[in-house]
ModelCIF file with pLDDT and N, C-alpha, C, O atoms, coordinates in Angstrom:
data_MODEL
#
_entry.id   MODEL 
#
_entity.id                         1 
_entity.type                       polymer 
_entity.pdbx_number_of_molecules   1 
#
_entity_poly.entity_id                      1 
_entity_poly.type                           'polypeptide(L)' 
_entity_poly.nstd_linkage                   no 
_entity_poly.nstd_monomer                   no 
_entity_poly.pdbx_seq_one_letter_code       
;(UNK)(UNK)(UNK)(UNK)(UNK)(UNK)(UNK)(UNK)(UNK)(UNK)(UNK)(UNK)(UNK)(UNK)(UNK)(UNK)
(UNK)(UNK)(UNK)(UNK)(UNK)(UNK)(UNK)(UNK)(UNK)(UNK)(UNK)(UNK)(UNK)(UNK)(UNK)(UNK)
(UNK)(UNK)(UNK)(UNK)(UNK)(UNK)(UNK)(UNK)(UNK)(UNK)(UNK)(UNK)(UNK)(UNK)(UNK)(UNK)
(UNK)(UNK)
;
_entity_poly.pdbx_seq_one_letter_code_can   XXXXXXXXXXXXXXXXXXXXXXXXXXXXXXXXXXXXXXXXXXXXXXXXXX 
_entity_poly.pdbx_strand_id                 A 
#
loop_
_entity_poly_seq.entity_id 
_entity_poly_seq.num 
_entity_poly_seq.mon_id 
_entity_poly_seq.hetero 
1 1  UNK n 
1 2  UNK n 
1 3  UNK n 
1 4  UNK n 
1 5  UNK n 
1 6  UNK n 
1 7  UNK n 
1 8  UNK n 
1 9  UNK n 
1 10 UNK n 
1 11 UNK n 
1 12 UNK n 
1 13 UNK n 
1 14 UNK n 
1 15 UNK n 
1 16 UNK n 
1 17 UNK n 
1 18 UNK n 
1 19 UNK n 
1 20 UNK n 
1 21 UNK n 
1 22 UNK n 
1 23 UNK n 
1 24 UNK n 
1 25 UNK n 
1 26 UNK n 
1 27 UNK n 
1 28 UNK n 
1 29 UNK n 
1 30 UNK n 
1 31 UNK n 
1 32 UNK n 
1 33 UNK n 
1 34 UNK n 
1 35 UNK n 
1 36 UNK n 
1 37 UNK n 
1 38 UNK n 
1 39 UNK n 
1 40 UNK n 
1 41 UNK n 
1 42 UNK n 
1 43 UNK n 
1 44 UNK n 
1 45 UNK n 
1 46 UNK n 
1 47 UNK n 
1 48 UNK n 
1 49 UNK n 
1 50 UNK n 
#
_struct_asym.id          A 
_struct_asym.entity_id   1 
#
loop_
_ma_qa_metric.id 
_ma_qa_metric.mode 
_ma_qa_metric.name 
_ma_qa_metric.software_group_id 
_ma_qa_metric.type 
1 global pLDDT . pLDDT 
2 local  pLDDT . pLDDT 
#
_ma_qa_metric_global.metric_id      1 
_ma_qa_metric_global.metric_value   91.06 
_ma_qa_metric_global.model_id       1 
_ma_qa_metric_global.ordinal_id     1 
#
loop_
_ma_qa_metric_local.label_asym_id 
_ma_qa_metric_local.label_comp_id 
_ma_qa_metric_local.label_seq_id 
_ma_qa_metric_local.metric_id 
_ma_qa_metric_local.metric_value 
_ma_qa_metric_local.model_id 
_ma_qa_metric_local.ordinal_id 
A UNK 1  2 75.00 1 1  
A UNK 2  2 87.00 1 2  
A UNK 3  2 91.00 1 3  
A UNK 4  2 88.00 1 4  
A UNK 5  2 90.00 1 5  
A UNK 6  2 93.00 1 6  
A UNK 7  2 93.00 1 7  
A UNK 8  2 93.00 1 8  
A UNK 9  2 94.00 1 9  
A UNK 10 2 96.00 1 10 
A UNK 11 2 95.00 1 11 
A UNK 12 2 95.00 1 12 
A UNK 13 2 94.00 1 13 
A UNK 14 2 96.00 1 14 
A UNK 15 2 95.00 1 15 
A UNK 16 2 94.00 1 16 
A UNK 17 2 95.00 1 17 
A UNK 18 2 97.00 1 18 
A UNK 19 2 96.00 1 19 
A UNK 20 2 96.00 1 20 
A UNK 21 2 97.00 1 21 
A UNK 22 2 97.00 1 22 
A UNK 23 2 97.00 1 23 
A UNK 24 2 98.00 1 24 
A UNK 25 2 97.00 1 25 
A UNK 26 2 95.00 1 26 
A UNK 27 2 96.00 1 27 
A UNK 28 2 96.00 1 28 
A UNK 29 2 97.00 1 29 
A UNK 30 2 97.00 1 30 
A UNK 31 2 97.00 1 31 
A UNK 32 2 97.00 1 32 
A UNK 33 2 97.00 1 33 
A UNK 34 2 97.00 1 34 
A UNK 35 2 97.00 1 35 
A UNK 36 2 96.00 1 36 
A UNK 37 2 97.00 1 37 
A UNK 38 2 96.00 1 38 
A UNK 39 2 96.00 1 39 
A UNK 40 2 94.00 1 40 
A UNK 41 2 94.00 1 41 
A UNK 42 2 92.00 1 42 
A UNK 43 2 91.00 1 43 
A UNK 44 2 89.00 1 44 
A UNK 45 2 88.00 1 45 
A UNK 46 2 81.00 1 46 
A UNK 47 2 69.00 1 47 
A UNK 48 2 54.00 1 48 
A UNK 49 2 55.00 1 49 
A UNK 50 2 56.00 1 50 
#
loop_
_atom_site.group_PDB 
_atom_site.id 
_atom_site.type_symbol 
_atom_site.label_atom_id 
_atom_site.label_alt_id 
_atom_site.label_comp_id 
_atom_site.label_asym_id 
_atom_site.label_entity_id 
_atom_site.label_seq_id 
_atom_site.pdbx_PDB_ins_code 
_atom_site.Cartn_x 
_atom_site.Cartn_y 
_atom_site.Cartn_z 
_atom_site.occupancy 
_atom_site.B_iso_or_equiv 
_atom_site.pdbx_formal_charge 
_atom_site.auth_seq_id 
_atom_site.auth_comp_id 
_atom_site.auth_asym_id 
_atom_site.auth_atom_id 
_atom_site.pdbx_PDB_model_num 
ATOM 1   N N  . UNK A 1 1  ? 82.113 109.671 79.883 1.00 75.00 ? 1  UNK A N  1 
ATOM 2   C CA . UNK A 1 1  ? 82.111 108.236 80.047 1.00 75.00 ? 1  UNK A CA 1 
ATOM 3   C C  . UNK A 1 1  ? 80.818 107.698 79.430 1.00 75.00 ? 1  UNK A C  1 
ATOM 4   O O  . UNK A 1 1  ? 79.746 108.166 79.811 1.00 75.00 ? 1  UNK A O  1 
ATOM 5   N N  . UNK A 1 2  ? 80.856 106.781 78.537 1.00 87.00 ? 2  UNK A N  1 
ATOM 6   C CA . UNK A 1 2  ? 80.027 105.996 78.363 1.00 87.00 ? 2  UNK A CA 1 
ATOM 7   C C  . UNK A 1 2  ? 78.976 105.351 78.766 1.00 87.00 ? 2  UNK A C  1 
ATOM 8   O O  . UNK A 1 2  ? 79.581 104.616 79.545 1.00 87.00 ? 2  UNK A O  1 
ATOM 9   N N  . UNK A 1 3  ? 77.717 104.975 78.886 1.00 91.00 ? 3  UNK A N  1 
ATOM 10  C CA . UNK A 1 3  ? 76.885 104.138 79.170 1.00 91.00 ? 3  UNK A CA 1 
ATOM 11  C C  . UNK A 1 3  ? 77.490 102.750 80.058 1.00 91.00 ? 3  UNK A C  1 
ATOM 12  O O  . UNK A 1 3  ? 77.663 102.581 81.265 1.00 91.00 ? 3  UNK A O  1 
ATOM 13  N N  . UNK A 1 4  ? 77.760 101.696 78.644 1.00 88.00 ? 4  UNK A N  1 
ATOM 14  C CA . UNK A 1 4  ? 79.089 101.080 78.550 1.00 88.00 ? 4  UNK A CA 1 
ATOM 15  C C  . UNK A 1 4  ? 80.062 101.164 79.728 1.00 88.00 ? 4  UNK A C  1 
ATOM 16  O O  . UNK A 1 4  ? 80.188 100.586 80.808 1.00 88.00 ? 4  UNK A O  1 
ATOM 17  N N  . UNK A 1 5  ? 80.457 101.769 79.307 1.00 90.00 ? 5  UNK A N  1 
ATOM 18  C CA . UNK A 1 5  ? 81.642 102.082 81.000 1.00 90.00 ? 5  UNK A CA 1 
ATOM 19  C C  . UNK A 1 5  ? 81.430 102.352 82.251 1.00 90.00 ? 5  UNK A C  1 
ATOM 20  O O  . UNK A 1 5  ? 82.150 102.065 83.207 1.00 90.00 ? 5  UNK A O  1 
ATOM 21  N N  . UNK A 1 6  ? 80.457 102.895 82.244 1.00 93.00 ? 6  UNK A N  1 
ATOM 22  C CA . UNK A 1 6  ? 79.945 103.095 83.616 1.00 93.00 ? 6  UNK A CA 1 
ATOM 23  C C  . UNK A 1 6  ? 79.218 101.705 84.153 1.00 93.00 ? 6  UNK A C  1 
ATOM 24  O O  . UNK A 1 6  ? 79.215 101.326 85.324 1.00 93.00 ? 6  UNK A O  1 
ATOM 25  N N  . UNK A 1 7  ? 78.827 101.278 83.433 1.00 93.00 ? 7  UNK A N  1 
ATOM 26  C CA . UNK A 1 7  ? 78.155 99.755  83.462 1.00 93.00 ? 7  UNK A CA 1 
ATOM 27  C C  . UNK A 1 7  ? 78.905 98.616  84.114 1.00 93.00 ? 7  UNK A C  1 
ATOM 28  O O  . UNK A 1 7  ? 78.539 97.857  85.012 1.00 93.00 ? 7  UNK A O  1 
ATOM 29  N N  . UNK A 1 8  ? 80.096 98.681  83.414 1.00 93.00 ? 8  UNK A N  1 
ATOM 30  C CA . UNK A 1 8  ? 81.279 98.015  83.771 1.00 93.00 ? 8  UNK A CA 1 
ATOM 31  C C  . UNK A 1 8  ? 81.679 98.168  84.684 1.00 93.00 ? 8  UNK A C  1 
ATOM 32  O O  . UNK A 1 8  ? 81.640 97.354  85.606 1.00 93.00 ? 8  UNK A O  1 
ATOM 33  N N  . UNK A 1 9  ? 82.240 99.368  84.717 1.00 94.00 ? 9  UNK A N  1 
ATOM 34  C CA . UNK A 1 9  ? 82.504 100.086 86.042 1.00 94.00 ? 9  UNK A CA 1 
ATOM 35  C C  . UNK A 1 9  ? 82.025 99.767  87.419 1.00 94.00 ? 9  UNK A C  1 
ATOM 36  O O  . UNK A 1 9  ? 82.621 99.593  88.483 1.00 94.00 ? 9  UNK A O  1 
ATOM 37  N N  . UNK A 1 10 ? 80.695 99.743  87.055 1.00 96.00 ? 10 UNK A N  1 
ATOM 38  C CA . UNK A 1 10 ? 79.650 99.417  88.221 1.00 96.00 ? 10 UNK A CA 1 
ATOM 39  C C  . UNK A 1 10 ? 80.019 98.139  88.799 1.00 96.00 ? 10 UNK A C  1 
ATOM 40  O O  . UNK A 1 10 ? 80.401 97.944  89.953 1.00 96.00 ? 10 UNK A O  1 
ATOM 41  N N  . UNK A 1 11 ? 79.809 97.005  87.562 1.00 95.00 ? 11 UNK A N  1 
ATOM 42  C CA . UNK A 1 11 ? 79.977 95.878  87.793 1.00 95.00 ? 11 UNK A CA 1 
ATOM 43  C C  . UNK A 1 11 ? 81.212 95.623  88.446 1.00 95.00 ? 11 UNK A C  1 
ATOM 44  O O  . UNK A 1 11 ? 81.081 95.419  89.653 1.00 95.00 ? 11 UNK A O  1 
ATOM 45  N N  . UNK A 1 12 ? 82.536 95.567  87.948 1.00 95.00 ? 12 UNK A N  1 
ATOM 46  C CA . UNK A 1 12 ? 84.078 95.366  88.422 1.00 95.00 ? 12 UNK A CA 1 
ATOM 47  C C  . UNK A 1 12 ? 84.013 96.089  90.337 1.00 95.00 ? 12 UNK A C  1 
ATOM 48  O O  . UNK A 1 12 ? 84.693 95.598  91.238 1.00 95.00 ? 12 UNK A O  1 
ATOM 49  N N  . UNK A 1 13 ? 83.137 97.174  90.514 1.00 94.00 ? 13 UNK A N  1 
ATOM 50  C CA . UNK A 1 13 ? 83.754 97.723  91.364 1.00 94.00 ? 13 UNK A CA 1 
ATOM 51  C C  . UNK A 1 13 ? 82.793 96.407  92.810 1.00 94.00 ? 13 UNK A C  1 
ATOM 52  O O  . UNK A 1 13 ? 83.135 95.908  93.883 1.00 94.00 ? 13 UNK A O  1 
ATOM 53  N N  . UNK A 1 14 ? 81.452 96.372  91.871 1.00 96.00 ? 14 UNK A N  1 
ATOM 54  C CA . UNK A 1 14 ? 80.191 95.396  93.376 1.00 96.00 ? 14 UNK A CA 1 
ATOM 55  C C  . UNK A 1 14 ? 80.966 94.331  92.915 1.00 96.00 ? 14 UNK A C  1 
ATOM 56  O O  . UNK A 1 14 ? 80.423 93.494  93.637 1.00 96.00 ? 14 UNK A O  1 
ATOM 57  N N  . UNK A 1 15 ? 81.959 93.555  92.176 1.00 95.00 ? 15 UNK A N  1 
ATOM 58  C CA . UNK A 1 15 ? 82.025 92.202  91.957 1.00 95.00 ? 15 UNK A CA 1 
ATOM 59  C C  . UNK A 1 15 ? 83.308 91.999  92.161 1.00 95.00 ? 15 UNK A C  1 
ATOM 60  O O  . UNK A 1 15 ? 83.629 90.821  92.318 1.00 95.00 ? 15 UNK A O  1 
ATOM 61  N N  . UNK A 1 16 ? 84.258 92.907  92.212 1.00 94.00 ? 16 UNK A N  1 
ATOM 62  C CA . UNK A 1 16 ? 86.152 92.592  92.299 1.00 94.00 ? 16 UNK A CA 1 
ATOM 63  C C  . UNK A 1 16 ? 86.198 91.657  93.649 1.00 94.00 ? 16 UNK A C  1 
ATOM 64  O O  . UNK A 1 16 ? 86.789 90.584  93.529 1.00 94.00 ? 16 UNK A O  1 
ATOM 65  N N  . UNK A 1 17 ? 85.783 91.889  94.569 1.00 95.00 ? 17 UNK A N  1 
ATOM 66  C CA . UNK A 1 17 ? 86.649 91.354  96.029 1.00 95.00 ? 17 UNK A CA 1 
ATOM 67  C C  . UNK A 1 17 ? 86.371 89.908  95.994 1.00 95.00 ? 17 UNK A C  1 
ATOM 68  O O  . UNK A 1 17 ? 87.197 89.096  96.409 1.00 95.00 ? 17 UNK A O  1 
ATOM 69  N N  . UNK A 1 18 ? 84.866 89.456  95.354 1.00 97.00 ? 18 UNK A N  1 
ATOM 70  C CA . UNK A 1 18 ? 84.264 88.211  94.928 1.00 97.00 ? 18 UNK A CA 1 
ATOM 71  C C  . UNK A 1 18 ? 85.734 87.588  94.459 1.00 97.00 ? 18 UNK A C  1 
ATOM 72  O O  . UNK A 1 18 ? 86.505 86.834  95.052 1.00 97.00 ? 18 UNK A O  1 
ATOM 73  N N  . UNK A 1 19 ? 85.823 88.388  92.787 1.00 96.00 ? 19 UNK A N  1 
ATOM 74  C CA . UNK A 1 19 ? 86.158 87.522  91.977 1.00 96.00 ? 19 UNK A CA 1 
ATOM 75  C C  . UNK A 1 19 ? 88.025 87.166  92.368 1.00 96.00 ? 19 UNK A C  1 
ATOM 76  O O  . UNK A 1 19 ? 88.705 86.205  92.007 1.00 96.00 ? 19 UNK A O  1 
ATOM 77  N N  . UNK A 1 20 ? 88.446 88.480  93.301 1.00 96.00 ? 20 UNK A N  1 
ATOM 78  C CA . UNK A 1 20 ? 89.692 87.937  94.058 1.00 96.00 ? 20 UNK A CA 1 
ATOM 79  C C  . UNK A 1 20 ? 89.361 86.169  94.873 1.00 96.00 ? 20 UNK A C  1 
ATOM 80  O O  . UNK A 1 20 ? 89.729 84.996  94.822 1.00 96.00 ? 20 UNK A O  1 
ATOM 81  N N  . UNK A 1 21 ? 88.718 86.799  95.348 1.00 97.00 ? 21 UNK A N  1 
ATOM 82  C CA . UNK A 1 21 ? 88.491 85.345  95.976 1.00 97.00 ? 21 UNK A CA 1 
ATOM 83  C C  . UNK A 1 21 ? 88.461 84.110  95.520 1.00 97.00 ? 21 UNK A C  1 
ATOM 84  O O  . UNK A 1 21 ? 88.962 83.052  95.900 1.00 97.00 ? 21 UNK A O  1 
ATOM 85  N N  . UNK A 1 22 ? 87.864 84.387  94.740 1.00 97.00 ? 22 UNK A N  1 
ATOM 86  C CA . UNK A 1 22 ? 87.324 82.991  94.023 1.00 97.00 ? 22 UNK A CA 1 
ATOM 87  C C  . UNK A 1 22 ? 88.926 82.462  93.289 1.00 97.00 ? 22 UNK A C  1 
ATOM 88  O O  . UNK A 1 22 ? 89.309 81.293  93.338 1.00 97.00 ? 22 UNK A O  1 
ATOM 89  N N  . UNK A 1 23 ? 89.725 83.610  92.620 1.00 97.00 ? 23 UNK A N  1 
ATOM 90  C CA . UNK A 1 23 ? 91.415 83.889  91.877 1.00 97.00 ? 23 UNK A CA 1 
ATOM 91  C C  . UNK A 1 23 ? 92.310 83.185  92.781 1.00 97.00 ? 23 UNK A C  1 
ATOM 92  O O  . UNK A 1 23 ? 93.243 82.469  92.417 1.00 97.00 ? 23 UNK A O  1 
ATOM 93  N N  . UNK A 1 24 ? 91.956 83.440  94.035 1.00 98.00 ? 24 UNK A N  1 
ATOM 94  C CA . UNK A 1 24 ? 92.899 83.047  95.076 1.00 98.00 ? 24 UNK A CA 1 
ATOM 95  C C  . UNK A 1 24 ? 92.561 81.887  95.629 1.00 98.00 ? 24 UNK A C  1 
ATOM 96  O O  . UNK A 1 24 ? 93.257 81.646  96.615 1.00 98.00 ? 24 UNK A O  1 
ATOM 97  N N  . UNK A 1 25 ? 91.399 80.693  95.273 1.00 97.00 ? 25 UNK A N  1 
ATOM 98  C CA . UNK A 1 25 ? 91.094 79.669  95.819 1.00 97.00 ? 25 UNK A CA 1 
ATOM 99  C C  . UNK A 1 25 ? 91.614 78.867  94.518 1.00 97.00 ? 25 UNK A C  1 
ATOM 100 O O  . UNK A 1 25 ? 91.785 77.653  94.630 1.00 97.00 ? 25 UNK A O  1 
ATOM 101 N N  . UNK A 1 26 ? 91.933 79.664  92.988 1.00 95.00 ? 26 UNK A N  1 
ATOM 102 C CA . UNK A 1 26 ? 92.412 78.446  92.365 1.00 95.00 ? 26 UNK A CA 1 
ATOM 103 C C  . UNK A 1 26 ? 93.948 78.906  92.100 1.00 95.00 ? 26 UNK A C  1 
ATOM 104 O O  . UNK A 1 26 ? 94.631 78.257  91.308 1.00 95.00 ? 26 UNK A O  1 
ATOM 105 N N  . UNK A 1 27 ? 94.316 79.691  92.567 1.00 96.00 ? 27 UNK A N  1 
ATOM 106 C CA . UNK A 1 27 ? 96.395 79.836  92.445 1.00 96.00 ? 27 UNK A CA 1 
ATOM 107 C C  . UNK A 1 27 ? 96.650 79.657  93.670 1.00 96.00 ? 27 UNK A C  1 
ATOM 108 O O  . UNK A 1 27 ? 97.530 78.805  93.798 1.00 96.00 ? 27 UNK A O  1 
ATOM 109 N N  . UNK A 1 28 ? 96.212 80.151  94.829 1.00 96.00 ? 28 UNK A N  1 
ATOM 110 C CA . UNK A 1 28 ? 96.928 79.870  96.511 1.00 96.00 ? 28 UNK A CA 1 
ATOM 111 C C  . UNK A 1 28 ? 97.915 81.678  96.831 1.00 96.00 ? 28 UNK A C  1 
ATOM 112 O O  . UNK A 1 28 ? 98.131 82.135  97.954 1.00 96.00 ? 28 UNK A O  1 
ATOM 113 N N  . UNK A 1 29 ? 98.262 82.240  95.718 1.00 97.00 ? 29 UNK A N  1 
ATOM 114 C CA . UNK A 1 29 ? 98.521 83.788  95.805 1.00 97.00 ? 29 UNK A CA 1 
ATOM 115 C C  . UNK A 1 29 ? 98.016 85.002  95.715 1.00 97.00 ? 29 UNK A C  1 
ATOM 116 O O  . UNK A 1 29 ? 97.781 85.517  94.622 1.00 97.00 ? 29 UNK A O  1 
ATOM 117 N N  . UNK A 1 30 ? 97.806 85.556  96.783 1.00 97.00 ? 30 UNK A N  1 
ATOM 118 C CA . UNK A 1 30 ? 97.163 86.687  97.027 1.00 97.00 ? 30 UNK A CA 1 
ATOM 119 C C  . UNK A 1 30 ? 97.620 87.907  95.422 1.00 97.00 ? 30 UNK A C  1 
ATOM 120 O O  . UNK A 1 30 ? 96.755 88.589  94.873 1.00 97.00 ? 30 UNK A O  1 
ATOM 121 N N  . UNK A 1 31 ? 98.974 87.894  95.017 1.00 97.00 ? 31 UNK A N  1 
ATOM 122 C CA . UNK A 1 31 ? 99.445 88.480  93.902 1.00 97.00 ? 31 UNK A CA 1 
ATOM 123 C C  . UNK A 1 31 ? 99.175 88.278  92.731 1.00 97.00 ? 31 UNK A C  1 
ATOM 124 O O  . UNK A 1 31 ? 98.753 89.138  91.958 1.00 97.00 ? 31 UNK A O  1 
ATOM 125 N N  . UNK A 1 32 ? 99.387 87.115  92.464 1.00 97.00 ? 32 UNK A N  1 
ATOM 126 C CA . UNK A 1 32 ? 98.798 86.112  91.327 1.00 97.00 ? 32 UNK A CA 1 
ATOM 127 C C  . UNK A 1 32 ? 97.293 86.573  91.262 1.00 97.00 ? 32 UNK A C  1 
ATOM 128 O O  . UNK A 1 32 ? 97.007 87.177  90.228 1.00 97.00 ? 32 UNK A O  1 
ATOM 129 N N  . UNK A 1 33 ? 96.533 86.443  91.948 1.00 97.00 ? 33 UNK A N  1 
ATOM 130 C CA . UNK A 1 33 ? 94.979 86.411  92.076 1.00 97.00 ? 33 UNK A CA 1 
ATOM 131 C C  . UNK A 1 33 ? 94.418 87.835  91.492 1.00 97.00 ? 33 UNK A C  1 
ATOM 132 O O  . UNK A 1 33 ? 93.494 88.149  90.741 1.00 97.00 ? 33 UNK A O  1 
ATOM 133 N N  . UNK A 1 34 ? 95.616 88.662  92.335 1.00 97.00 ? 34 UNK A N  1 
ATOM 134 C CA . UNK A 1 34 ? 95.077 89.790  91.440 1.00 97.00 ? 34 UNK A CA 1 
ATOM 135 C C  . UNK A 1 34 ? 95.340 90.370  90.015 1.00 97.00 ? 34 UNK A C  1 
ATOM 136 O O  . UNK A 1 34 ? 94.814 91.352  89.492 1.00 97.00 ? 34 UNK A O  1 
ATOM 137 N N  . UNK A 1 35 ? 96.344 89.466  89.484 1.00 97.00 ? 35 UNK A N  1 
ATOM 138 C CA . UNK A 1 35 ? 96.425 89.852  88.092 1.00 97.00 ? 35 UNK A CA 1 
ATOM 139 C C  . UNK A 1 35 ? 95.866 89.024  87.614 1.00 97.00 ? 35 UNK A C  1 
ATOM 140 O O  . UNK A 1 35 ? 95.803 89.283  86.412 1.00 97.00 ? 35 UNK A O  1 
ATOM 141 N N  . UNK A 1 36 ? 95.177 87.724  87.925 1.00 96.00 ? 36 UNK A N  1 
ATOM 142 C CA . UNK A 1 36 ? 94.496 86.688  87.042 1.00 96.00 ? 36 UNK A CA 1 
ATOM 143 C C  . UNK A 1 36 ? 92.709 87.546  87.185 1.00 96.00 ? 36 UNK A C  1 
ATOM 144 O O  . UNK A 1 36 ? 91.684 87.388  86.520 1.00 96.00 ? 36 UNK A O  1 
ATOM 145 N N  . UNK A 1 37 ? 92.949 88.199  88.051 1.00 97.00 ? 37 UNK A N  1 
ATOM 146 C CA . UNK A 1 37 ? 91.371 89.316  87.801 1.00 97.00 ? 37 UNK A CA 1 
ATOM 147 C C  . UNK A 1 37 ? 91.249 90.016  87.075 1.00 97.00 ? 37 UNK A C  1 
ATOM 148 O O  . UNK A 1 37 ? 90.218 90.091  86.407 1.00 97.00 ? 37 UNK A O  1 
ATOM 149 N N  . UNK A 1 38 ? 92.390 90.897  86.914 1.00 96.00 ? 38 UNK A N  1 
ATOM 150 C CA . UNK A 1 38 ? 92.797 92.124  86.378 1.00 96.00 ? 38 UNK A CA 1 
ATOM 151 C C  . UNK A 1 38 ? 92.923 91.604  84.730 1.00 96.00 ? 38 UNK A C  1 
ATOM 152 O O  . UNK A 1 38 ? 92.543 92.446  83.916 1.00 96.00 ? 38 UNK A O  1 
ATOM 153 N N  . UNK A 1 39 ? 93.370 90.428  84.226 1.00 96.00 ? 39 UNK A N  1 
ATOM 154 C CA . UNK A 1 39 ? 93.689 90.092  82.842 1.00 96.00 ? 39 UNK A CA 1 
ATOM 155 C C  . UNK A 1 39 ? 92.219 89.087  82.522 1.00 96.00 ? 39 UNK A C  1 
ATOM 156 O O  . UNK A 1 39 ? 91.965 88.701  81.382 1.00 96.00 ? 39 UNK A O  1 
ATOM 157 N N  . UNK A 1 40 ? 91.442 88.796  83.579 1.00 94.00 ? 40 UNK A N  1 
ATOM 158 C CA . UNK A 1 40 ? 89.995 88.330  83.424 1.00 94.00 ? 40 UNK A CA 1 
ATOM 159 C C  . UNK A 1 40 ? 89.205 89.433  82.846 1.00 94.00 ? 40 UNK A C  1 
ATOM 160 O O  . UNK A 1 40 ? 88.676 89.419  81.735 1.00 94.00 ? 40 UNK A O  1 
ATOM 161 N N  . UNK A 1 41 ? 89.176 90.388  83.707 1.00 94.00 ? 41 UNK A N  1 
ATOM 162 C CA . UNK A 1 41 ? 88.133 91.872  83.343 1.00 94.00 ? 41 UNK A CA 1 
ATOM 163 C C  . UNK A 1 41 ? 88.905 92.526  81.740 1.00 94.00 ? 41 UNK A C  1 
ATOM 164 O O  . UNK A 1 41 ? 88.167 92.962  80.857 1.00 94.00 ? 41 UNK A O  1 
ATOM 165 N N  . UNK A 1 42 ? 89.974 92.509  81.620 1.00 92.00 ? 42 UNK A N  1 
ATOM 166 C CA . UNK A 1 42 ? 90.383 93.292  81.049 1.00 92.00 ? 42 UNK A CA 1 
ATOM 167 C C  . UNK A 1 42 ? 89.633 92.731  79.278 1.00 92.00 ? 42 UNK A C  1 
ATOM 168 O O  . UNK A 1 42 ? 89.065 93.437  78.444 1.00 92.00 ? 42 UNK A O  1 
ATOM 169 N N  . UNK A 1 43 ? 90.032 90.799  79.220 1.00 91.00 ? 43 UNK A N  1 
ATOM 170 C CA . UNK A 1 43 ? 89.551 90.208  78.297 1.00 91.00 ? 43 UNK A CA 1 
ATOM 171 C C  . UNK A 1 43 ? 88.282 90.378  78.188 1.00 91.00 ? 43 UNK A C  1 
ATOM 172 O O  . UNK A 1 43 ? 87.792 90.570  77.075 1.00 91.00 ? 43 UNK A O  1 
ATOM 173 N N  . UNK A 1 44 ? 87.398 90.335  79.486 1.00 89.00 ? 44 UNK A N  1 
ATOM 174 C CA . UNK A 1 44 ? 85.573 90.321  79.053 1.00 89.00 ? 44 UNK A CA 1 
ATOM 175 C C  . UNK A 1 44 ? 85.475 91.567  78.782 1.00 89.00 ? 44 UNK A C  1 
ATOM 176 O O  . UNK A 1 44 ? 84.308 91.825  78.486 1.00 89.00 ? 44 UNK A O  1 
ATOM 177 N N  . UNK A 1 45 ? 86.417 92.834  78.724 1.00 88.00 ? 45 UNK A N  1 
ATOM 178 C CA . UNK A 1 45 ? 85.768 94.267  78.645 1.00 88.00 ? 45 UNK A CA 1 
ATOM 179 C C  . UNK A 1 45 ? 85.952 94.548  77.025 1.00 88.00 ? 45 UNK A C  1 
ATOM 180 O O  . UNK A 1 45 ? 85.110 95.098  76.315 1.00 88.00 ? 45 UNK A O  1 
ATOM 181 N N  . UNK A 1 46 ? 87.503 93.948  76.512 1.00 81.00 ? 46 UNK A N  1 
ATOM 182 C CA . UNK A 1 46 ? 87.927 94.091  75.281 1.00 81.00 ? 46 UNK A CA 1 
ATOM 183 C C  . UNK A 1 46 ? 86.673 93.810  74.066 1.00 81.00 ? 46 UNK A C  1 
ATOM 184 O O  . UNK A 1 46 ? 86.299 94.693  73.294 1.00 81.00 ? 46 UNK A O  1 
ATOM 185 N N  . UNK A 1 47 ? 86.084 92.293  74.084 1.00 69.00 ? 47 UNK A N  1 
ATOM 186 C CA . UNK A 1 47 ? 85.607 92.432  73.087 1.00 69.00 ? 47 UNK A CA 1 
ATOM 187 C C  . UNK A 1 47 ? 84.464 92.852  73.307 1.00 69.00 ? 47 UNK A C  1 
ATOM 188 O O  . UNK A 1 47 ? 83.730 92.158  72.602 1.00 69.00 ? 47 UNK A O  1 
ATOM 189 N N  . UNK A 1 48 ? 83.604 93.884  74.101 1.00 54.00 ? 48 UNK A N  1 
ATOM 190 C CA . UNK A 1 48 ? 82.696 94.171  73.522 1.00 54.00 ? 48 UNK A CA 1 
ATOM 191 C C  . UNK A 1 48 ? 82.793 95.400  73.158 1.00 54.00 ? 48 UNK A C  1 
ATOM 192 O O  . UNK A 1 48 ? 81.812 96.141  73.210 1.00 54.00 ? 48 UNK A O  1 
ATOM 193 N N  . UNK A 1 49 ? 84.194 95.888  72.659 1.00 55.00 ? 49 UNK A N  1 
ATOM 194 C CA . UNK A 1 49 ? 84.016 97.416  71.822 1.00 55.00 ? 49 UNK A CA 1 
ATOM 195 C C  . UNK A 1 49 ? 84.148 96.933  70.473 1.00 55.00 ? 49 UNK A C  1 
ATOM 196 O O  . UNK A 1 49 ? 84.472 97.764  69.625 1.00 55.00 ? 49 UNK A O  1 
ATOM 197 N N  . UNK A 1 50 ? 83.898 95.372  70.009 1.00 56.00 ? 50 UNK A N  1 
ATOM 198 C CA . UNK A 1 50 ? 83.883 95.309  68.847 1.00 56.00 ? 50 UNK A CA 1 
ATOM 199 C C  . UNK A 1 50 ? 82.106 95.573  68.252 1.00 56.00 ? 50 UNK A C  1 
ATOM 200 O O  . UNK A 1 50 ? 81.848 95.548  67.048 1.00 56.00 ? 50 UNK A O  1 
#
């Protein structure tokens, strides 16, 4: 694993329950919330392997 990834890693794992929260105060779905996290992290992780 990467520097990089572990970094991330780090971050997503101290910051997920936050950023549910925050997902679920602007949709009202506990389900929703977690894929609007999941497609949040996924976009900020993508571009920095450019």
């Amino acid at each position: 694993m990467s520097t990089r990834d572990a970094e991330f890693s780090a971050y997503v794992a101290q910051r997920r329950t936050h950023l549910r929260r925050i997902a679920y105060l602007v949709c009202g779905d506990v389900h929703r919330a977690e894929d609007l996290v999941q497609t949040a992290l996924m976009k900020l992780y993508r571009p920095a392997d450019r």
